[in-house]
C-alpha positions, 0 to 999 in steps of 0.5 A: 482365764485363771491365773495364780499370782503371789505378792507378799507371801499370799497368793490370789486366784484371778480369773478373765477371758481372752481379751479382757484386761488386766483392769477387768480382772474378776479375784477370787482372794479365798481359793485354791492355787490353780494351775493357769489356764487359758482359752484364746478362742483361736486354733491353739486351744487352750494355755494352761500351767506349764506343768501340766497337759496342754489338753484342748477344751473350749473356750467359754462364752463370756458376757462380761463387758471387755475393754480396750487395753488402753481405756483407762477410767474417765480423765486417767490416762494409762499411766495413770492406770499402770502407776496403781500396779505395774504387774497388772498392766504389764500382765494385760500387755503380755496377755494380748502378746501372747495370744498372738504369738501362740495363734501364730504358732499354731499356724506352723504346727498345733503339737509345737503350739501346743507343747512349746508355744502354749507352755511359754506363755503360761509360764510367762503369766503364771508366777512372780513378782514381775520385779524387773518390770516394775524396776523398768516403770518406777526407773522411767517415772522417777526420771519424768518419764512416762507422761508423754504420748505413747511413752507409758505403752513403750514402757510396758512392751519392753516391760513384757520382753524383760518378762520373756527374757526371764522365762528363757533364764528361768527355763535354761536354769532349771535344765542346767541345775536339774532342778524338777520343782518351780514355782511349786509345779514340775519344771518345764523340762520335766513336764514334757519328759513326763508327757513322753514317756519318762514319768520324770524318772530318768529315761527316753523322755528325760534327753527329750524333755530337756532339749525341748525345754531349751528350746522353749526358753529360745522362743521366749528369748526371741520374742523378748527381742522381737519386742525389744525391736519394735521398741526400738522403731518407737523411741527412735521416730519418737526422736527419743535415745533408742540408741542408749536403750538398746545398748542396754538391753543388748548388753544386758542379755550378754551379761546374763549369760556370762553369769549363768556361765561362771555359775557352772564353771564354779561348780565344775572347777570346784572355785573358791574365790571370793572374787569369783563369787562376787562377780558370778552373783554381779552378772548372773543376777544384780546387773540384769535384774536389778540395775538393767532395768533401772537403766531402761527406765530411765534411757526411756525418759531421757534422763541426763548422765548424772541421774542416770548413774545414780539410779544405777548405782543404787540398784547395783548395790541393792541387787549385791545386798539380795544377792548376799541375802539369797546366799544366806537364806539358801544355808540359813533359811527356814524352808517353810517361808522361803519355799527351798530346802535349807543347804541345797547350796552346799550339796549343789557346790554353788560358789557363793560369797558366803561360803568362799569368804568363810573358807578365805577366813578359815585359810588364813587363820590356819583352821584346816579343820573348817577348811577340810570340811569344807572342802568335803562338804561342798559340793557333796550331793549325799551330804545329810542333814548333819554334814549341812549343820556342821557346814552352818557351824563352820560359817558362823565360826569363822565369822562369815555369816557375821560379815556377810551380814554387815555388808548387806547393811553397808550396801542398802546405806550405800544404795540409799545415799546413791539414791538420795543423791540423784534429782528424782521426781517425788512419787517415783523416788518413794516407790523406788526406794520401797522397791529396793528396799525390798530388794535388798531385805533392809528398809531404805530410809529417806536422807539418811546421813552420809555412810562411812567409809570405814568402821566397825561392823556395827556401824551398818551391819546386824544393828542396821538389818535388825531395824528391818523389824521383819520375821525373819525366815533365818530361823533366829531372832538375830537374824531379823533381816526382812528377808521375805523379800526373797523370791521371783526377783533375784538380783544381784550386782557388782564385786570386786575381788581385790576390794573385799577379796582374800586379803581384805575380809579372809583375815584370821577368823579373830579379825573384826567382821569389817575387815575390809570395809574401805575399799579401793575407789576405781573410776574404771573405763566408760561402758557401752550401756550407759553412764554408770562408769564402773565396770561389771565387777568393780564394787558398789560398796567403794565410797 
């Protein structure tokens, strides 16, 4: 198999046949990317980029020496194998899932094998940083999780349905935004109307190729679920809590979904609403991909109520802190490292919380100038590259971007203190907190001092982030926020918008950037997946 996998900024060829594992992966560091290919050796054929043709060829003789999945070096478990890199291990389960599930397509059909099944699964393996996954792992090792029979596998399988889940969200995204490029190749949907006919302009393959692309993300979906399933049939004889784990994924699914929702609603109603934004970045990206997992991790272990609400609480206010960040980069960044063009935002009318606080502000100092342009500009597809950077004068005018970066600063001091606050094993807290860091764009730093409930944006704000030290893809040495961490892992989290909506942060553009940083404190009602209290779009930022 050749598979191109990114870490870090670099990318890395690998290369192994069916039924190698993970572990026996031959690298390649110097070559080109190439598309993922794969020889099953069964009636599929062979899986390659979902980018490209899916043309038959023959599977290659092997004379490597291949071990079980399973076998780790003498005296490691595979627990202990997995804790060396999670994304390896979980690629290994997936390879061998995949496998199966496209032999058993082929036997339905060989074109839908070979145009839906076989694209799935390289679209599965080929890309990303598998973030949720390794969320999943370190969540159930920093519980003391992980170490029992049959614990590590579970975790692993349920790691490779998170993987499906977001092949499904990725496939059905690209389809809804139109979006022709991911992850440096065509998109799916964009792929197969080329392979009948459109040539990826519009024509009779462009309907075709959409339709089969949502279909292609069901399948994924209802092989994560499949997997999830036999999860579920191996917590519960396992006497383990099968019932919190599956009210966390199922509850996971359907946020996910409300947010992709709220995410078109905002764009065809033309919403403004900090509240909204805030809400709309919570369920479509923190909870599912940053929260959720955590959550998973630690119903796995068994862990108790309050450590299970302190990881969650952690990960949802590192997941709003990527989330801003994302936000920031999307006007800001430099195309060149964060691989999108710089204000696609703008000119797709994404509602986000940095251009609704901007517009909030500009409202009440009574700028109509900043909010007509705005307005006008937002949303605008044939906005040129000088309506993008008079829309970037307008958000560092009004003070948004500014405010946007202390908040990002106040949510990662306020994901460490949750952090530091739950009873985690060591190993898994430091791998934890490097993950959310990363996550978040800003270091976290063990027992730091408690955060302040109110005060000046200095306090966590552009002084904190600067300690990051990092290049910054912003494109000024203000900005030096490690913002590398952008990528395949997008999150986000919770948000209220009476919190840090219009009245709080959208005072006149004179008022301090921490307009609004103490916030209401809520205990909200008890939710089904889990002990995490608050509800979905209730602030992680409230002390």
């Amino acid at each position: 198999m050749r598979l191109t996998r990114t870490g870090d900024g670099s990318s890395e060829t690998v290369r192994w046949h069916a039924g190698e594992p993970a572990e026996n992966v031959r690298r390649h560091p110097g070559e080109s990317s190439q598309a993922a290919g794969w020889h099953a050796g069964d009636p599929s054929g062979a899986v390659r980029s979902a980018g490209e043709s899916c043309d038959r060829r023959p599977a290659p003789s092997s004379a490597a020496t291949v071990r079980s999945r399973d076998t780790a070096p003498p005296g490691r478990s595979l627990t202990w194998v997995t804790d060396q890199n999670v994304p390896h291990a979980v690629r290994s389960v997936l390879q061998e899932i995949l496998r199966e599930r496209v032999r058993d397509c082929a036997a339905l059909d060989a074109v839908f094998a070979e145009d839906v099944a076989e694209r799935v699964a390289a679209f599965t393996l080929d890309g990303g940083k598998m973030m949720r996954s390794q969320l999943l792992w370190w969540g159930l090792r920093a519980c003391g999780g992980g170490a029992g029979p049959g614990e590590g596998d579970t975790a692993l399988r349920l790691a490779a349905g998170l993987e499906l889940i977001q092949t499904c969200a990725l496939v059905h995204d690209d389809v809804m935004d139109g979006s022709v490029v991911r992850r440096g190749r065509p998109a799916l949907h964009v792929a197969l109307g080329r392979r009948y006919g459109s040539g990826g302009a519009p024509g009779p393959g462009e309907p075709f190729g959409k339709a089969a692309a949502v279909l292609a993300g069901d399948l994924a979906l209802s092989w994560a679920d499949d997997l999830a399933a036999e999860t579920w049939d191996t917590v519960r004889s396992a006497g383990g809590a099968w019932a919190r784990v599956h009210a966390v994924w199922r509850t996971m699914r359907t946020e996910m979904v409300a947010g992709q929702y709220l995410d078109l609603h905002g764009q065809v109603t033309g919403s403004r609403a900090v509240g909204t934004a805030i809400r709309t970045a919570m369920l479509k990206s923190a909870l599912y991909s940053v929260e959720r997992p955590l959550a998973l991790g630690a119903a796995l272990a068994g862990a108790d109520d309050r450590t299970s609400g302190a990881l969650c609480a952690a990960g949802r206010s590192a997941g709003l802190a990527f989330q801003l960040r994302d936000d920031l980069l999307g006007v800001f960044g430099d195309p060149r490292v964060t691989g999108k063009p710089s204000g696609d935002d703008i000119r797709d009318g994404k509602l986000t919380y940095l251009t609704a606080i901007a517009r909030a502000r500009a409202v009440a100092s009574g700028n109509r100038a900043v909010v007509e342009l705005l307005d006008s500009s937002v949303g605008d597809a044939t906005l040129d590259e000088g309506g993008v950077e008079r829309v970037r004068e307008a958000l560092v005018e009004t003070g948004a971007r500014d405010l946007v970066e202390a908040r990002i600063g106040r949510l990662v001091a306020v994901s460490n203190r949750h952090l530091t606050s739950a009873a985690l094993a060591p190993q898994g807290e430091s791998r934890l907190r490097a993950l959310l860091g990363a996550v978040a764009g800003l270091p976290l730093v063990a027992h730091t001092p408690p955060v302040a409930e109110s005060g000046a944006a200095s306090a966590h704000g552009p002084a904190t982030a600067a300690a990051a030290g990092s290049v910054s893809p912003l494109g000024s040495a203000s900005e030096a926020r490690t913002a590398s961490s952008r990528g395949s892992a997008p999150a986000a989290a919770a948000g209220s918008a009476s919190a840090h909506g219009p009245a709080s942060e959208a005072g006149s553009a004179a008022a301090p950037a921490a307009a609004g940083v103490r916030a209401r404190h809520t205990t909200g009602r008890p939710h089904p997946a889990g002990p995490w209290k608050r509800r979905p779009d209730e602030d992680p930022d409230a002390p």
